[in-house]
C-alpha positions in Angstrom: 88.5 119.2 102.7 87.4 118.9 106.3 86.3 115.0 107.0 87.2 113.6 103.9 88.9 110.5 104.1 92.0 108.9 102.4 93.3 105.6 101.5 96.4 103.4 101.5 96.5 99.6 99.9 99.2 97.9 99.8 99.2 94.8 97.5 100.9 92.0 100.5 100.7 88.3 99.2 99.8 84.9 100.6 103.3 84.1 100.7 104.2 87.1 103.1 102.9 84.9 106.0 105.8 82.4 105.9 108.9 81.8 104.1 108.5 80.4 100.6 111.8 78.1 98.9 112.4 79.7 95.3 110.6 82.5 96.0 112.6 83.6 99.6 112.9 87.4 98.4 109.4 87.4 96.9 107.9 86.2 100.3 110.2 88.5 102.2 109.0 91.4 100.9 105.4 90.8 100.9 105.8 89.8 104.6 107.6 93.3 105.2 104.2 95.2 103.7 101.9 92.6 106.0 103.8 94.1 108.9 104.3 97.8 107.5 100.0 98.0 107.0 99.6 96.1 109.9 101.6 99.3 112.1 100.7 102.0 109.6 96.9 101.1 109.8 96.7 101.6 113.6 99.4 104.8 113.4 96.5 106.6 111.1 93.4 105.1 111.6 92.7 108.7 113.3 93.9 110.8 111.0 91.4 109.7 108.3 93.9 107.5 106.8 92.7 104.1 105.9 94.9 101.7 105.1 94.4 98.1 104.0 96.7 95.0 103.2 96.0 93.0 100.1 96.9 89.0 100.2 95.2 88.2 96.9 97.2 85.0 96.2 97.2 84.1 92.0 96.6 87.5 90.2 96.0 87.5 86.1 98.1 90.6 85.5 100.9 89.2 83.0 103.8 88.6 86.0 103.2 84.7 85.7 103.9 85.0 82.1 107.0 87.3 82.4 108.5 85.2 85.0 107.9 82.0 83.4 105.5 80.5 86.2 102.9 78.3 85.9 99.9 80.2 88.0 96.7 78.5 87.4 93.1 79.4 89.1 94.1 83.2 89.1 91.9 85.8 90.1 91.0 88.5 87.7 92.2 92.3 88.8 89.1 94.0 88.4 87.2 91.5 90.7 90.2 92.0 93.6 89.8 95.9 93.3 86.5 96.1 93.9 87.1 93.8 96.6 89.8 95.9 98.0 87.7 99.1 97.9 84.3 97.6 99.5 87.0 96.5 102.3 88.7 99.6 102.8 88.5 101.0 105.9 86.9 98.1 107.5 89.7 95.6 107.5 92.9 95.6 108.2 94.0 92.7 105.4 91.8 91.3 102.5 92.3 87.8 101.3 89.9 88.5 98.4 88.3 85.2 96.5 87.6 82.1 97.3 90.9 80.6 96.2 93.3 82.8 98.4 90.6 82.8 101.8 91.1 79.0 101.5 94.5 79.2 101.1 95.5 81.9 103.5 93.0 80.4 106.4 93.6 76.9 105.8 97.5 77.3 106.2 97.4 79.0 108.9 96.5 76.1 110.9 99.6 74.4 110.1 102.9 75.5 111.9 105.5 77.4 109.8 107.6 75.0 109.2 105.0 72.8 107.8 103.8 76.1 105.8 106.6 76.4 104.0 107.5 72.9 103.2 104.2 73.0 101.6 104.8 76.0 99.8 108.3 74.6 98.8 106.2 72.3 96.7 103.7 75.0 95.2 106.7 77.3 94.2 108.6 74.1 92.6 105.7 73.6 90.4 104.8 77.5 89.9 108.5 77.9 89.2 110.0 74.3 87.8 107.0 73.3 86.2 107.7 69.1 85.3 111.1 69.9 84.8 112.1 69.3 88.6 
């Protein structure tokens, strides 16, 4: 239909804005959909394509317990959704809840390096737990 508008969210991470030890592939990938909504957004924001990044940081939806990670304070998914939806079409990237806008902005007022050394020790723990 004429005028009706369409929607594209990819689910980024917090870790897709700087490399993250024992999770280098993870963070890699999320960094490549950061960049990818970043281009796509601008490439159809005129053909009534809205597209929107999600960096939600810890999620409840079972991958902590598969991979074996400690992920404590995560968000539940049908808070983040209705986040993502309110946001769409009005933002380019969502950091929804309190937990991942403190994250995301605080960190990014460290340089990278410093970034990820911090996140070396997050992952360790998410990943390692007491045992490293």
């Amino acid at each position: 239909m004429k005028g009706e508008r369409k929607g594209l969210i990819l689910f980024g991470s917090l870790v897709g804005f700087q490399g993250v030890p024992w999770a280098s592939t993870y963070a890699a990938t999320k960094a490549f959909i950061q960049s990818f909504a970043e281009g796509l957004y601008w490439e159809y924001k005129k053909s009534g394509v809205d597209v929107i990044s999600v960096a939600p940081g810890p999620v409840q939806s079972g991958f902590g317990e598969r991979a074996g990670m400690l992920m404590g304070n995560a968000q539940e998914t049908r808070g983040i959704a209705k986040k993502v939806l309110k946001n769409l079409g009005k933002s380019i990237t969502i950091r929804p809840g309190f937990l991942s806008k403190f994250l995301g902005y605080s960190l990014i007022l460290l340089p990278r390096y410093l970034r990820t050394l911090l996140l070396k020790q997050i992952m360790g723990k998410m990943v390692f737990g007491d045992k490293k």
